[in-house]
BAMIKE-153725 format. One line per 5 residues: number of its first residue (from 1); their letters; for each residue x, y, z of C-alpha. Coordinates in pm, whole numbers. Example, Ala and Ser with C-alpha at 12.3 -4.5 7.8 and 13.67 -1.06 7.14 Angstrom:
REM BAMIKE-153725
1 = as = 1230 -450 780 | 1367 -106 714 $
***
This chain:
REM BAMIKE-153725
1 = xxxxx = -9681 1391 -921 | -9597 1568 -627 | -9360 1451 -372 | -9310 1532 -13 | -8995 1338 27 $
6 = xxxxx = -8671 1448 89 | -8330 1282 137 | -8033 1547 236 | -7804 1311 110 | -7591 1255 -176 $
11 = xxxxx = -7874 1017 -328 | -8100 1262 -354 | -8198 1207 -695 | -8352 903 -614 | -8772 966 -684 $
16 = xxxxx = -8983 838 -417 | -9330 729 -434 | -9548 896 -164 | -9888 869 -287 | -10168 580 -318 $
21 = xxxxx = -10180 437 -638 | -10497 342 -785 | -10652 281 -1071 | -10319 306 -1259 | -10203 637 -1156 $
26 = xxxxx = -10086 847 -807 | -10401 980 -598 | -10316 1128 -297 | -10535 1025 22 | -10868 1179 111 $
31 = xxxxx = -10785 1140 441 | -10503 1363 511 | -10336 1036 687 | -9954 990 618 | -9675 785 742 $
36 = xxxxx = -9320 899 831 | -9054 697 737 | -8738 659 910 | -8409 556 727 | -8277 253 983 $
41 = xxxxx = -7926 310 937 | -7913 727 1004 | -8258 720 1215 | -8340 1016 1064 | -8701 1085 851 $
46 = xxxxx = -8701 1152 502 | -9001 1060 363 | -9390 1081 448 | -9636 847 220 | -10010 912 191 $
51 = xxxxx = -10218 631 424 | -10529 483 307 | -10859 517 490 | -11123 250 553 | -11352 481 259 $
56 = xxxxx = -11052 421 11 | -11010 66 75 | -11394 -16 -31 | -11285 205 -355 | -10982 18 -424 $
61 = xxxxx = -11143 -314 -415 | -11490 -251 -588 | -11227 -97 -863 | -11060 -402 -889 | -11320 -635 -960 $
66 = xxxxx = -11464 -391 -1220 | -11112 -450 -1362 | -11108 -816 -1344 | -11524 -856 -1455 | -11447 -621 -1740 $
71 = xxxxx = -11180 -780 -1929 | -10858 -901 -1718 | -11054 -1276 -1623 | -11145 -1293 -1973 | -10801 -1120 -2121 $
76 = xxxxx = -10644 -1411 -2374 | -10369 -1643 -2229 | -10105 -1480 -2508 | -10190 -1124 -2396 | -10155 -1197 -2051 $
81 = xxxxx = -9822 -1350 -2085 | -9690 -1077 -2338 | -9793 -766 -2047 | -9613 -1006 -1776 | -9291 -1040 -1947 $
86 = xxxxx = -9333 -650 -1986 | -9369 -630 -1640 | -9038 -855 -1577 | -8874 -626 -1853 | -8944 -280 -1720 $
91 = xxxxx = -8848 -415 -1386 | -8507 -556 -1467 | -8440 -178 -1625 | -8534 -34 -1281 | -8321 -266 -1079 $
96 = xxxxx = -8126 12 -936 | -8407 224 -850 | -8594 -46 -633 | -8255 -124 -484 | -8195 233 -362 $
101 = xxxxx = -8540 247 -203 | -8530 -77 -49 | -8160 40 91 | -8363 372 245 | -8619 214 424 $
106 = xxxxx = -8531 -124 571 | -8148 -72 542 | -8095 -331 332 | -7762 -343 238 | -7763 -271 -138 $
111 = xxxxx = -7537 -575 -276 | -7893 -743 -131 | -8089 -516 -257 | -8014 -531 -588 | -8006 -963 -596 $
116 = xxxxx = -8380 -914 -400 | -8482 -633 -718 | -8338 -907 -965 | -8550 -1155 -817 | -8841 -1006 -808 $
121 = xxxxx = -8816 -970 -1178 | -8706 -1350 -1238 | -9102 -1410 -1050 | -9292 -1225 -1314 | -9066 -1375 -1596 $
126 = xxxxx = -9147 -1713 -1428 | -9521 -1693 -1410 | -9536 -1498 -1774 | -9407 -1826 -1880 | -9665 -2033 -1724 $
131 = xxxxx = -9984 -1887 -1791 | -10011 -2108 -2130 | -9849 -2392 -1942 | -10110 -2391 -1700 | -10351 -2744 -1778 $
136 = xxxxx = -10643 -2897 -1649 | -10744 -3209 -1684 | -10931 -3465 -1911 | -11053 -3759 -1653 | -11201 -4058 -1775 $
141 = xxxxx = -11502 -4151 -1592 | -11741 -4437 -1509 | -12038 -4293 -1644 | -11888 -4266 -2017 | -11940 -3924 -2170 $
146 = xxxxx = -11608 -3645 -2123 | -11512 -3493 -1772 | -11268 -3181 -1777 | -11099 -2974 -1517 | -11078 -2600 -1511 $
151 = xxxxx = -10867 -2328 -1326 | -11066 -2052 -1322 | -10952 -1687 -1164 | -11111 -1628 -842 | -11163 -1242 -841 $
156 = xxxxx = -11017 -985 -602 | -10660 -1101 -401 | -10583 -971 -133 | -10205 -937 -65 | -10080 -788 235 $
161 = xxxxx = -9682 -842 260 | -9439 -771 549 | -9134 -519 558 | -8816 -772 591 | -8843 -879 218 $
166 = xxxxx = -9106 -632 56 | -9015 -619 -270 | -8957 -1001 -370 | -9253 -1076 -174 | -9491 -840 -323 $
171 = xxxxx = -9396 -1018 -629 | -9428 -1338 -500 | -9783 -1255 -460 | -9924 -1038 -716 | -9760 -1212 -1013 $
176 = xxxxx = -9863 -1548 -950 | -10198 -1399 -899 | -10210 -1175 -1209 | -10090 -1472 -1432 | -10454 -1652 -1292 $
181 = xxxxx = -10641 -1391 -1406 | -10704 -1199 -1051 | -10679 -855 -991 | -10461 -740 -675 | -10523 -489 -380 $
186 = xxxxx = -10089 -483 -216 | -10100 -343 114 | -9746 -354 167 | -9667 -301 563 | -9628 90 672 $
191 = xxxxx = -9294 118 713 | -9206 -50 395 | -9419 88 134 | -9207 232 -105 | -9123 -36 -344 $
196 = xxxxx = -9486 -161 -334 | -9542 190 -509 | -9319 171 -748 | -9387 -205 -856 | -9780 -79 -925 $
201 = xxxxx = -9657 209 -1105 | -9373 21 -1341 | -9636 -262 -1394 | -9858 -57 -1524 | -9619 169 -1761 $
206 = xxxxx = -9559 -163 -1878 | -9874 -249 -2007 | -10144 -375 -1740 | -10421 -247 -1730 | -10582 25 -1439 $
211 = xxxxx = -10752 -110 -1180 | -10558 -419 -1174 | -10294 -380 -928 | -10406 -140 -645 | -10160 -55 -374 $
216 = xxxxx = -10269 99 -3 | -10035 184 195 | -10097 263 544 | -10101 87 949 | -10288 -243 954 $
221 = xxxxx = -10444 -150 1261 | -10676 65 1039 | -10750 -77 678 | -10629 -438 744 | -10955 -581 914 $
226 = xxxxx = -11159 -359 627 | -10971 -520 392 | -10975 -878 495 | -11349 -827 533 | -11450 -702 258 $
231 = xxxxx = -11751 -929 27 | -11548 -844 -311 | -11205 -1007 -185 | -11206 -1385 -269 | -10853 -1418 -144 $
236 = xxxxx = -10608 -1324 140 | -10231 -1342 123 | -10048 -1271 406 | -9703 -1301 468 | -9617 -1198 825 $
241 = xxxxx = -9624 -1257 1234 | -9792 -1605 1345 | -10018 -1377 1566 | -10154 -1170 1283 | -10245 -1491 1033 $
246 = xxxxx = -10437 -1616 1340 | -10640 -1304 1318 | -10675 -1323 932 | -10774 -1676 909 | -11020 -1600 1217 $
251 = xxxxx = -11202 -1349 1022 | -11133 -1486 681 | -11335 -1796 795 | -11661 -1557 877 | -11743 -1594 467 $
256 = xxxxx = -11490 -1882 367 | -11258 -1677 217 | -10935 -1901 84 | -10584 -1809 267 | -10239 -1849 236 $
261 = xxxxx = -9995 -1759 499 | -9641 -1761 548 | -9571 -1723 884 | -9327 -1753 1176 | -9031 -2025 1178 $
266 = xxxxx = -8764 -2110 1420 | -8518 -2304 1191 | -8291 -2571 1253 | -7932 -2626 1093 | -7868 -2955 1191 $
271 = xxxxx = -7461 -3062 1102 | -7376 -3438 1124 | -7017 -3536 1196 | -6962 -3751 882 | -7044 -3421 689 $
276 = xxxxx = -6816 -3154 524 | -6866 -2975 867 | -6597 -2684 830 | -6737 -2571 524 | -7093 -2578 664 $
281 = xxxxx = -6920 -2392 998 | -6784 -2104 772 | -7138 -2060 556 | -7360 -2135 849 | -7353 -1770 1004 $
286 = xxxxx = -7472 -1603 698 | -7789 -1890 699 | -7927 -1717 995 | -7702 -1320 997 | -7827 -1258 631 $
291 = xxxxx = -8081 -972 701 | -7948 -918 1004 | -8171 -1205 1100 | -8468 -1026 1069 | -8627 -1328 860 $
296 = xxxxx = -8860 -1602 909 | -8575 -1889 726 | -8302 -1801 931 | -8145 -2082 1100 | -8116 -1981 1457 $
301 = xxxxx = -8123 -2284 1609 | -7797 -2517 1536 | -7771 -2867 1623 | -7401 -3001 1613 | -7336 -3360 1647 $
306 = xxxxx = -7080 -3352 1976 | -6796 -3537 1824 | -6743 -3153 1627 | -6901 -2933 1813 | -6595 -2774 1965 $
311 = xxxxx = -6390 -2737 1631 | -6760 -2604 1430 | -6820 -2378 1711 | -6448 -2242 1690 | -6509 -2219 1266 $
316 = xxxxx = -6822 -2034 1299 | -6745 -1786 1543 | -6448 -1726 1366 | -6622 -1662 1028 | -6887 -1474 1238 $
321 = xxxxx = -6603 -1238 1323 | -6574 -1144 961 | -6913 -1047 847 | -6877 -670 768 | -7161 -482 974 $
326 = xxxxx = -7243 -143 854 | -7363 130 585 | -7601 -46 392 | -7510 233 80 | -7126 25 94 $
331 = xxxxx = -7112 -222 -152 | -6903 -476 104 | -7144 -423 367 | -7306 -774 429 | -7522 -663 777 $
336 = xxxxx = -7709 -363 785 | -7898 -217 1082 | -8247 -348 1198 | -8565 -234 1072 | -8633 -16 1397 $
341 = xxxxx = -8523 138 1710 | -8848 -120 1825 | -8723 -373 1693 | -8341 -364 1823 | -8544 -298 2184 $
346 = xxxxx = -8716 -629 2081 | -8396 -832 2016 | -8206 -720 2331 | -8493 -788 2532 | -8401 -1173 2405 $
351 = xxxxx = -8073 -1128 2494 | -8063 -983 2835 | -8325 -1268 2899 | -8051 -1504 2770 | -7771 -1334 3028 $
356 = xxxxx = -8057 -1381 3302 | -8062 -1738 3233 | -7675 -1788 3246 | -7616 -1883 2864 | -7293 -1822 2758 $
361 = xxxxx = -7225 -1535 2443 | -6958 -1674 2231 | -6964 -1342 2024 | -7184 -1045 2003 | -7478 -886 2118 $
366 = xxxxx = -7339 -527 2172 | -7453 -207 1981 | -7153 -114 1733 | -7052 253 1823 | -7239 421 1518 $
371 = xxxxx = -7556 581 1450 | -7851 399 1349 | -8030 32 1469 | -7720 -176 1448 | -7613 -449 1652 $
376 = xxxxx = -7348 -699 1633 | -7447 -1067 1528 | -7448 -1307 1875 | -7370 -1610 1914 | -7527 -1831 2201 $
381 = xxxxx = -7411 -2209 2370 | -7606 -2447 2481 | -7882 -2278 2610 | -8119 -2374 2847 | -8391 -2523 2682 $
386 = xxxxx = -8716 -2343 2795 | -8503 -2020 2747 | -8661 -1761 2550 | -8381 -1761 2268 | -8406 -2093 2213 $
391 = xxxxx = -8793 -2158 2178 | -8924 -1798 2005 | -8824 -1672 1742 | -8607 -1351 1753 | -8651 -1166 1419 $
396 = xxxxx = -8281 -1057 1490 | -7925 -1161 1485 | -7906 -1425 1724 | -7802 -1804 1698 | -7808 -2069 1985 $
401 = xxxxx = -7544 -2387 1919 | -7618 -2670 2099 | -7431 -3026 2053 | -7623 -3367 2037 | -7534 -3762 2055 $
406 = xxxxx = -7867 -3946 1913 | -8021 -3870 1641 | -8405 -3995 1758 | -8345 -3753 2036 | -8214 -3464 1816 $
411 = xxxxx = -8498 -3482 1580 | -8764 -3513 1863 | -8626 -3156 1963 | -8630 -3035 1626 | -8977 -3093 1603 $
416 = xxxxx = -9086 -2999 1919 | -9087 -2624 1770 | -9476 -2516 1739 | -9306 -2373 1398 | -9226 -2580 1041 $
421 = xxxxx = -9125 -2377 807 | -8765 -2418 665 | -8436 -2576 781 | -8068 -2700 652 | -7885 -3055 718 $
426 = xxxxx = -7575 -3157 642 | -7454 -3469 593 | -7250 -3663 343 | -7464 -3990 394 | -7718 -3974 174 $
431 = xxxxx = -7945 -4283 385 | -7938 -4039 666 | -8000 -3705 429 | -8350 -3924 310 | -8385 -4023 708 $
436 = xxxxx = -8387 -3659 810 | -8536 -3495 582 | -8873 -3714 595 | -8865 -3674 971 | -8762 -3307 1032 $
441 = xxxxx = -9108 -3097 1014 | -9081 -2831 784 | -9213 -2681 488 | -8904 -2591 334 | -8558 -2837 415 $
446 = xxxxx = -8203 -2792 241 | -7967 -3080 252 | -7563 -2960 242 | -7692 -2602 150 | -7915 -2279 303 $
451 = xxxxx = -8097 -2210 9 | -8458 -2174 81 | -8626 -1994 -187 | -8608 -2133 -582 | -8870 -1899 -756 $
456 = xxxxx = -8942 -2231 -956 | -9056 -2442 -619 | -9322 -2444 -366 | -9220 -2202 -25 | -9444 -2232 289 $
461 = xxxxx = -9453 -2387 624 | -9616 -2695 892 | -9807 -2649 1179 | -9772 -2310 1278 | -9594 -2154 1029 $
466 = xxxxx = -9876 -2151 753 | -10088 -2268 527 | -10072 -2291 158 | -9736 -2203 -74 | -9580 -1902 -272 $
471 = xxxxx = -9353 -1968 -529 | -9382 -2249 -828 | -9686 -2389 -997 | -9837 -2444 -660 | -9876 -2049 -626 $
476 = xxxxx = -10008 -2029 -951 | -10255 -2291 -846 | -10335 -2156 -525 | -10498 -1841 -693 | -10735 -2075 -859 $
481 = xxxxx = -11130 -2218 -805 | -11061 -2592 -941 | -11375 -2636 -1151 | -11505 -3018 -1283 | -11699 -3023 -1591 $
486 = xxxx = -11933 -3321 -1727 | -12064 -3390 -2092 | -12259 -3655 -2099 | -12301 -3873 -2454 $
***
């Protein structure tokens, strides 16, 4: 295979994918198309990857579901499993490589990158295990006679993943759907397609067969609508902007196509007074910093019961102070740059909004003095609250604190958020933890922690943060026509 990637750096033995890959191996693009990608944290190119056409969509997918009518549907439960765990093996042995080339084009830093790589194994391990786990049902009726349940494959996914977690997500999505017997098209977003690449190619070294994992990459503006059209694709995926599901579910809908999307979220942390509140103040900042904010979880609105709210804002702040912002190739880097010189612009458009409106910074906001899309994590007080930084979300490293004294009123602002999907309380009360977390709208809710995502649990949002879940039997479910069968006597 033949590259057009370079690095100029001391990593330069890194391989990088630049090429579609279809049908099990590296094709390069009929149409000549390419995308260049820029390394966040030096802003410099080094690498442009071959962008699918409309012409090679329709290929892809018609490819696909020869794949899945000629043997993956029907492939037995054992095989299956055995070229999953294969899958989770070869990827655990690669963990380094996918780390690296997450590190180059989102400027993750690489501590992350590796724990993301990791994970994304620990998904296909998970749903290897559960393909022969995976029941229906024997329901007695009225009628006499037997009445069975089936989960049958649907045919051609559609998964179409975003670039602030694209390597755990991709897996999120194709292995749940592989272990139901679907074949894939990943269209991983255009500035993050390298891992995408690399997961089709190590899946297949590892045993599955062509055709059934197809990855385009290449701008959504000109293969996504082919591709959510398309007759042959039974299911779309989508894991992205609030503003783009709208659009997929709006043409999904034309043939009833089945959807799941994970979309925006505005989070609250919520911090009772009766709870362990200093350690919550000195974890709290990574719950919303982590990814330099740039994720759909983070917790960037913080409601502080008042009795605390000076000594937690003091804590935070404080621990803020610490988190170590820089090269993402440092192994004590926690912070690394934004995705994008766009969206930096994007995030201190939010902020000189906020210094409009009068909020008070506690911390941050400034560009360090360093090359690349960096800027220092800020920290907002009491905002107004039809300010822009408090309502939308940000996508970057930005937190508003605000204090409260009634709970009703509290949660009736929590919920007010067109958003619902994830959130953290802490309390040592565990009446109130119950309480809360029934009333608090949201998807996703963590009670004296900010852990969001357990590969072995449902993830996915209320209202307007999505419909359907990724992760857990649900996923596995999700990729599934539920079929009732009658014998009568």
């Amino acid at each position: 295979m033949k590259l057009r990637c370079s690095l100029g750096m001391t990593t330069s033995a890194i391989r990088l994918p630049s090429q579609l890959f279809l049908d099990g191996a590296f094709q390069r693009s009929r149409s000549g198309r390419h995308t260049s990608l820029i390394n966040p944290a030096t802003e410099q190119a080094f690498c442009e990857v071959d962008a699918a056409d409309v012409a090679e969509v329709d290929a892809s997918i018609v490819s696909a579901h020869r794949a899945w009518e000629s043997g993956w549907r029907d492939m037995s439960p054992g095989k299956r499993t055995e070229i999953l765990f294969n899958v989770s093996r070869v990827l655990r042995e690669n963990i380094e490589h996918i780390a690296q080339l997450e590190r180059l084009q989102v400027g993750k830093p690489i501590a992350d990158a590796r724990d993301e790589a990791g994970l994304g194994a620990r998904v296909f391990e998970y749903y290897a295990g559960g393909i022969t786990r995976f029941y229906g049902q024997t329901i007695p009726v009225s009628r006499g006679g037997f009445d069975f349940t089936l989960r049958q494959s649907m045919g051609v996914v559609a998964a179409i993943v975003p670039w602030n977690f694209p390597f755990p997500i991709a897996c999120w999505k194709v292995a749940p759907a592989l272990a139901a017997g679907n074949c894939v098209v990943l269209k991983p977003a255009s500035i993050s397609p390298l891992t995408a690449l690399l997961l089709g190619e190590l899946a297949h070294s590892a045993g599955l067969p062509p055709g059934v994992l197809q990855v385009l990459p290449g701008s959504g503006s000109v293969i996504g609508d082919a591709l959510v059209n398309h007759p042959l694709i039974r299911k779309v995926s989508f894991t992205g902007s609030t503003e783009i599901g709208r659009r997929i579910m709006e043409l999904a809908s034309r043939d009833l196509k089945r959807v799941s999307l994970e979309l925006g979220g505005k989070s609250p942390n919520i911090v009772f007074a009766d709870s362990d509140w200093q350690k919550a103040a000195e974890c709290s900042p990574m719950s919303v910093f982590a990814n330099t904010g740039q994720d759909c979880c983070a917790r960037s609105r913080m409601f502080v019961e008042r009795p605390i709210y000076e000594g937690f804002v003091e804590r935070f702040v404080a621990a803020t102070r610490q988190l170590k912002v820089g090269d993402p190739a440092l192994e004590t880097t926690q912070l690394g740059p934004l995705v994008s010189s766009g969206q930096r612009a994007t995030v201190e458009e939010f902020l000189a909004n906020a210094r409009s409106c009068g909020t008070r910074f506690a911390l941050g906001g400034d560009r360090p003095a360093s090359q690349g899309y960096y800027l220092n994590p800020a920290v907002l007080l009491e905002p107004g609250r039809e300010d822009r930084c408090w309502k939308e979300e940000i996508f970057g490293p930005v937190v508003a604190i605000v204090p409260f004294d009634d709970e009703a009123a509290m949660l009736r602002e929590v919920n007010a958020s067109p958003y619902g999907l994830s959130g953290s309380l802490w309390t040592n009360d565990i009446r109130r933890a119950l309480r809360v977390a029934r009333a608090v709208q949201s998807g996703v809710l963590s009670v004296n922690s900010h852990s969001s995502v357990h590969v072995e649990a449902p993830f996915g949002g209320f209202k307007t943060s999505g419909i359907g879940r990724d992760l857990g039997m649900a996923a596995m479910e999700g990729y599934t026509e539920l079929k009732n069968v009658y014998v009568a006597e």
